[in-house]
N, C-alpha and C positions, 0 to 999 in steps of 0.2 A: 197140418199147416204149422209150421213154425211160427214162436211170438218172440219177438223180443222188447222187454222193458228196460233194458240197463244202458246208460248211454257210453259205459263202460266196456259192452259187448265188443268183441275185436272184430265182427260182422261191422257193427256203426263206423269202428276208426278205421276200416280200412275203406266205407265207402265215403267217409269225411277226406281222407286222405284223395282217393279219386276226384274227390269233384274240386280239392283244394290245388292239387299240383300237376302240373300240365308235363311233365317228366316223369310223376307215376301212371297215369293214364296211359303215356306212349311205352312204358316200360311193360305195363300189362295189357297192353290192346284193349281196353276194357272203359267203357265211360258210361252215365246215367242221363236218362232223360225223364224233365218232370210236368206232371199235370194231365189229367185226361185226356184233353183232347189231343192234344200229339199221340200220346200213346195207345187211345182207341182208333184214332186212323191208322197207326201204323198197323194194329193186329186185324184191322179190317184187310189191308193190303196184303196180308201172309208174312209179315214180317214179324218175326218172333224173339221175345227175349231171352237171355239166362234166368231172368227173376224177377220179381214182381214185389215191389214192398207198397205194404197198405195199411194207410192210419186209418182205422174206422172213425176213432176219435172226430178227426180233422175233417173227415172225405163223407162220410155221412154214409149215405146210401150208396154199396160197389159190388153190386147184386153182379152187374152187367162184365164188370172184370174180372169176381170171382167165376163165374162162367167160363168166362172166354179162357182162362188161364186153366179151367178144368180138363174145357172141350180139348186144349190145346199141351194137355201136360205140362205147363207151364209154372216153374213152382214159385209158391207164394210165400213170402214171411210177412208176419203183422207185427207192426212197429206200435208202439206208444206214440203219442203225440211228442213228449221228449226229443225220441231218439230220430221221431221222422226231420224235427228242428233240428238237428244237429247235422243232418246229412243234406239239407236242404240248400239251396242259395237263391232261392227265390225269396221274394220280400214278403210275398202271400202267400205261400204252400197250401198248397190245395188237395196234401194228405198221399199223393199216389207216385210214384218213379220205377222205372225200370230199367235192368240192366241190361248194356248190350255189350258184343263185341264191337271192333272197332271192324268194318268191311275190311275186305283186301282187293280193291279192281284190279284187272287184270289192265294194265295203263298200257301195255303193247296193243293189245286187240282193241277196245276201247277207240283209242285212236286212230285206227285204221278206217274208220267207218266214214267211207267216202260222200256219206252225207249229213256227215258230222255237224253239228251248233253247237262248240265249247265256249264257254265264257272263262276267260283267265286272269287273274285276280294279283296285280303286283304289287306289293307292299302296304296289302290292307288291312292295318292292325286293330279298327274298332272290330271288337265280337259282333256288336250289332249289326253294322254293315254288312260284317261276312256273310250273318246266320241271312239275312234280308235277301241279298245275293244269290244264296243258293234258293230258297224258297221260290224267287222270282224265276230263276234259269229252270227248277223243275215246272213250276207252272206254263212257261213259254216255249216247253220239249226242247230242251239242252239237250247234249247227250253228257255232259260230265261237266263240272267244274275243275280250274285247276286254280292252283295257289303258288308263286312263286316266292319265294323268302323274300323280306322279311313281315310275310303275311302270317296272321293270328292263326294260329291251330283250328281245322274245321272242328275240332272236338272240344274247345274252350265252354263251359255252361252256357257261356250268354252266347256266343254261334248257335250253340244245340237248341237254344233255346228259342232264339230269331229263327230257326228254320224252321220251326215248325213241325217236326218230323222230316222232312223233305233232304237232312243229313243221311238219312237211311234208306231213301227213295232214286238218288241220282248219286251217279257214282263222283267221289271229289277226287279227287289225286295230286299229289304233292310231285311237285318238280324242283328242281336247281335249272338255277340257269341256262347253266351248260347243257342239261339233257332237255330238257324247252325244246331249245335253236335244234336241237338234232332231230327230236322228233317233227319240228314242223319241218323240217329241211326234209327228211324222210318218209313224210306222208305228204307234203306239199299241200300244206295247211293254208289258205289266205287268213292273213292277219289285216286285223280290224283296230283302228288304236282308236280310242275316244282322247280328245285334246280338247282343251277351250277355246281355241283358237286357231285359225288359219287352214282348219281341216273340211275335206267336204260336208255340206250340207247332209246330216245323215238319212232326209229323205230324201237324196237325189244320189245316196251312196248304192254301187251295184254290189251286191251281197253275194258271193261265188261259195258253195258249199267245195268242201270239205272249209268253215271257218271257224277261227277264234275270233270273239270280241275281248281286247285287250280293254283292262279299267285299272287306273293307276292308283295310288292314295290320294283324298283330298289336298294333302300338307304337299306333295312333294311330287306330283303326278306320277308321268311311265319315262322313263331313262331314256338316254338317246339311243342306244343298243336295243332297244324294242322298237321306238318310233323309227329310226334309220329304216327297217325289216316290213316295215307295216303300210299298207294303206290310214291316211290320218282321216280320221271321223271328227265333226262339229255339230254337237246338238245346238243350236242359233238359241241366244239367251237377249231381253231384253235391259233395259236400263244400266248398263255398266254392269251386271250381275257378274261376280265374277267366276264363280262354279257352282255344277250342281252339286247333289249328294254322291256319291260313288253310286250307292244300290239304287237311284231312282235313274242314274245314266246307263248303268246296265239294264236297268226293266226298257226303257226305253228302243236302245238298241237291240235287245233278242228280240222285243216284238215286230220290229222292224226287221230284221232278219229274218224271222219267223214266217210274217205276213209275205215278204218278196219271194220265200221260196216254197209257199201255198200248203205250212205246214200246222 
């Protein structure tokens, strides 16, 4: 097992540099995820890293990841307490991160799946919301998320972070606009817009598989060129409220989706 004490090490700056710049992350396909519990469900689930860094220091007793990282060839470096700080951006580090690639879904096949539940995500720039997002769509069986610009990188720390692992579990996929309209024109996707206003009642909305649920940004909602295309959804709010949160309108709506098509 590798140790590293130097915060010096060009292992440290290059994994400071990943979780700092969102240009070298996409340039190396390569991003970190930290804390136990994400990272033991995911090795539960067969999902395996490049590497394993582990503050004993910090993390205390990692009997259970040394193991699993044995059983599983998985190789480990042990950090200082230091150098795990420096790579960290979590406020509490909790001593343990692993590295992964970044998936590559295959968004042709993917999308084809005629009893598809995608949730599509346009110009959602908090990380929180994002990582919250996908978490929920995998707990409600999505079959993928997608992201339209100028939404936050599903790979930003606090996404990875808000998901839960669930980054690594359901497939996300990035679109432009342009190929959006084509693929749902080309799979004949029914679109779902969520609105605050004027839109059907979404429990009395009829859910048609192959669908997307569209969720716009707080600040500036979903554009006309999406709602034009969509069936419009209204989650009914009381007292003048004027919207909900992005991720609690989409938990919302896939359950609802979820539940009408007995999945």
């Amino acid at each position: 097992m590798k140790i590293i004490n130097s915060t010096e090490n060009s292992e440290i700056k290059y994994l400071k540099r990943l979780q700092e710049s969102g240009g070298f992350r996409k340039e190396e396909r390569k991003f970190l995820i930290e804390g136990p519990p994400s990272i033991k469900s995911l090795l539960e689930r067969g999902i395996r890293p490049l590497q394993v860094y582990i503050s004993s220091e910090m993390m205390g007793d990692a009997d259970y990841f040394h193991k699993s990282c044995e059983q599983f060839s998985i190789p480990v470096t042990e950090l200082s307490a230091k150098c795990y700080m420096k790579i960290s951006v979590v406020e509490t580090p909790q001593g343990l991160a692993a590295l992964f690639a970044f998936p590559e879904p295959d968004a042709e096949n993917i999308l084809q799946n005629k009893e598809g539940l995608f949730l599509c995500c346009h110009g959602i720039q908090d990380p929180g919301n994002m990582g919250a997002m996908i978490r929920t769509a995998d707990a409600a069986g999505a079959s993928a998320v997608i992201a339209i610009p100028p939404s936050v990188s599903f790979y930003n720390p606090k996404t990875v972070r808000a998901s839960a692992g669930s980054i690594l579990s359901l497939p996300c996929i990035e679109l432009e606009e342009a190929e959006f309209i084509t693929v749902i024109k080309k799979r004949r996707i029914n679109l779902y817009a969520a609105v605050p206003r004027e839109g059907a009642p979404f429990h009395l909305a009829r859910f048609q598989r192959p669908l997307c649920i569209l969720i716009g940004s707080e600040a500036h909602g979903l554009p006309e060129w999406i709602q034009s295309r969509a069936k419009l959804v209204t989650i009914p709010m009381r007292n003048a409220v004027e919207s909900l949160n992005a991720a609690v309108s989409a938990a919302i709506l896939l359950y609802q989706a979820s539940r009408e098509n007995g999945k």
